[in-house]
C-alpha positions in Angstrom: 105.7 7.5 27.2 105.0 3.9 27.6 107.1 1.4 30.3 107.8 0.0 26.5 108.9 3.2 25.3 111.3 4.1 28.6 112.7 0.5 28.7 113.9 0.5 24.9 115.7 4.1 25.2 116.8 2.8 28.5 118.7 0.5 26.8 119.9 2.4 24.2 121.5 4.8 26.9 123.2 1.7 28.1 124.5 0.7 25.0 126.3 4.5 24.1 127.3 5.1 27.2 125.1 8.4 27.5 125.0 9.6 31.1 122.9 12.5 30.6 119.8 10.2 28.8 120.0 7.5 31.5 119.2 10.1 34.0 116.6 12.0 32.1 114.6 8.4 31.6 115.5 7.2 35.7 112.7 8.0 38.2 113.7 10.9 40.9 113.9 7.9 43.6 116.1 5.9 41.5 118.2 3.4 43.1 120.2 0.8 42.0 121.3 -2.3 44.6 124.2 -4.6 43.6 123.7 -7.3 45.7 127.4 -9.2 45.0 129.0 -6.4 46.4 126.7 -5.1 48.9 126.3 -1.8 47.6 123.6 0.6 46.9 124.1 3.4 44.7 121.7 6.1 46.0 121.4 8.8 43.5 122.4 9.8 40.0 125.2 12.3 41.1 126.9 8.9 42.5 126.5 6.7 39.7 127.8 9.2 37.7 130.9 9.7 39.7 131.2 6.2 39.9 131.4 6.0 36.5 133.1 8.7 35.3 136.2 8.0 38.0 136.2 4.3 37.0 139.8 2.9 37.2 141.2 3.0 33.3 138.0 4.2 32.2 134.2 3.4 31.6 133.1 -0.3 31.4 131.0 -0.4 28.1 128.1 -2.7 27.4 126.4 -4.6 25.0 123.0 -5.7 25.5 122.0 -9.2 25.0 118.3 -9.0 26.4 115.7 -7.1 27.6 112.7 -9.1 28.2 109.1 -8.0 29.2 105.4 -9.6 28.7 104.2 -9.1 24.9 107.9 -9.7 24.2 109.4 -8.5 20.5 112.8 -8.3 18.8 114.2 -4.8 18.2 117.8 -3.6 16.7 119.5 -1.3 19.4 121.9 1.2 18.0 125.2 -1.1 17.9 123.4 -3.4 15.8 122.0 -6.2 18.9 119.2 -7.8 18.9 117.4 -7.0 22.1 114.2 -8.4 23.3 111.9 -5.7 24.5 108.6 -6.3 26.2 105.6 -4.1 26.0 103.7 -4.2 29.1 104.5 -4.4 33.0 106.3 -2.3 35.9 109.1 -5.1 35.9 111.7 -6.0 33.3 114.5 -8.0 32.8 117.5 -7.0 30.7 120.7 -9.4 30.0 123.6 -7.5 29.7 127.7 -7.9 28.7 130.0 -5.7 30.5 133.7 -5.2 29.2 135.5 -3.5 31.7 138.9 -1.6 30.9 141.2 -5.0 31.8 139.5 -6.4 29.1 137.3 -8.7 30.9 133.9 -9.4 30.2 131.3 -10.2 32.6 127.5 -11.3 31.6 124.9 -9.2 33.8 121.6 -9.4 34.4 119.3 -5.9 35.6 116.2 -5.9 37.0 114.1 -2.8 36.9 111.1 -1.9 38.0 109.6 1.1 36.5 107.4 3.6 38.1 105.8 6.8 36.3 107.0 5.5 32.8 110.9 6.2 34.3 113.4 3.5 35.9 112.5 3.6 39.6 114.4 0.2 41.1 117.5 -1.8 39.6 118.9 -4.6 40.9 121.8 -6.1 38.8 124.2 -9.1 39.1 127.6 -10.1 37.5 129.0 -13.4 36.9 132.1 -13.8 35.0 131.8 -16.1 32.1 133.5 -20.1 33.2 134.7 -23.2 31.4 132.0 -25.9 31.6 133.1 -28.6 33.7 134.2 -31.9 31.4 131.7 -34.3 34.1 128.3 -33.1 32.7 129.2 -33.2 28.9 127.1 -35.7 28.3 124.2 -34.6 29.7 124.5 -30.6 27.9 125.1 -29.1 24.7 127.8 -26.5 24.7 127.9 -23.1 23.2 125.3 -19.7 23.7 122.6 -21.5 22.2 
């Protein structure tokens, strides 16, 4: 299977929430570091845990981005768009997270593969903010 290949079903496990294909397409080693907190999740069992025993349930995602070299637009199973790149041991995916309280944060994941399997993630959350009213004139507001 290409890093292409792993990456796109990759996401597609993120988007359905399916614990049992994330695992199958992460690396033995896998680790994922989540730098805001300080944490390191150090195996599947824990992740797994960690989200099966999440307060008021799973968060759920929505992927806004996965971004590689030789980059193209494909439709994940919910309908996104997600930009998927073909080539490359590193890859960069935006994420939304909703989490039970409703609130949404925007995430991004960096993974390195290794073997054609997630090996490394790294993945940051920042809550979405009202643009200060000072810089107005210098931006254009919106997603764009």
């Amino acid at each position: 299977m290409s890093n292409e290949d792993a990456v796109r079903r990759y996401v597609e496990a993120m988007v359905s929430g399916d614990l049992e294909r994330q695992a199958a397409l992460r690396h033995p080693e896998w680790r994922t570091h989540w730098p805001q907190s300080g944490e390191s999740v150090m195996d599947e069992a824990s992740y797994d845990q960690i989200i099966r025993n999440y307060p008021g349930g799973s968060p759920t995602s929505r992927i806004t981005r996965v971004a590689g070299t030789e980059d193209r637009y494909v439709a994940t199973p919910s309908g996104t768009l997600a930009r998927v790149g073909g080539q490359g041991d590193f890859w960069v995916g935006e994420w939304e997270v909703t989490y039970p309280d409703g609130v949404t944060y925007l995430c991004v994941d960096l993974m390195d593969l290794r073997d054609g399997k997630v090996w490394r993630e790294t993945v940051y959350w920042a809550p979405r903010f009202d643009a200060p009213a000072w810089r107005g004139q210098w931006v254009v507001r919106g997603d764009g």
